[in-house]
Steps between C-alpha positions, in 0.01 A plus 500: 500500500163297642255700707306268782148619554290379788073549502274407752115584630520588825200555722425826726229398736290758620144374668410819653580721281159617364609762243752339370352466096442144366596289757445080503560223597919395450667200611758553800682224682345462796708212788190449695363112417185507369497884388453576122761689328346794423443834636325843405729733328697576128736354327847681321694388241863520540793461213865566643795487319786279743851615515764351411690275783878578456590340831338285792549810735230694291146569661174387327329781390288579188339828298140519484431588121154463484200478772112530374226397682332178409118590460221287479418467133889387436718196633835557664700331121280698310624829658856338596499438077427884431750626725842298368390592153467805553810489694721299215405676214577862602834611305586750782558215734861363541389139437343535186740310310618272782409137598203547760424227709137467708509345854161400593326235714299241384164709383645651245560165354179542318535426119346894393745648709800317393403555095406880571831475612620366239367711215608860686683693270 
């Protein structure tokens, strides 16, 4: 059986909230021309495990697995690496010995990613 993972950063913007504990600068879409993507706020991590699609009548849906917070000391693939390791090599999980496959957009194309990948027991 293969097991499809999905991971993504995804940003939480919060400008005004002043007690909210290391908050920066993250990048956030923004449609306006002329308006820089970013915003004040955090960032999470996010790894999901996808079901699988028996039939075209099925809803998309996924199951959050893993969400940190991104802090400021650590890149979104840094802590997006830690998490599917940790993930993949616990024995308790059903997909230990399984095919996994990681969905991910194009910044986790970075070559220390990929080979930390790689090397995970």
């Amino acid at each position: 059986m293969t097991r499809l993972f999905a991971i993504d950063t995804t940003p939480a913007p919060r400008p005004y909230a002043n007690t909210m504990p290391e908050r920066g600068y993250i990048y956030q879409p923004n449609t306006i021309k002329g308006n820089k993507p970013i915003n004040i706020g955090n960032s999470y991590s996010i790894v999901s495990i996808l079901p699988e699609k028996y039939t075209c009548s099925n809803a998309a849906w996924s199951i959050p697995l893993s969400g940190e917070r991104v802090t400021p000391q650590m890149s979104g693939t840094s802590l997006g690496s830690e998490q599917i390791q940790a993930l993949l090599s616990d024995k308790s999980l059903p997909w230990f010995d399984c095919l996994c496959v990681l969905a991910a957009d194009s910044t986790y194309s970075q070559r220390r990613f990929l080979f930390e990948q790689s090397c995970s027991t």
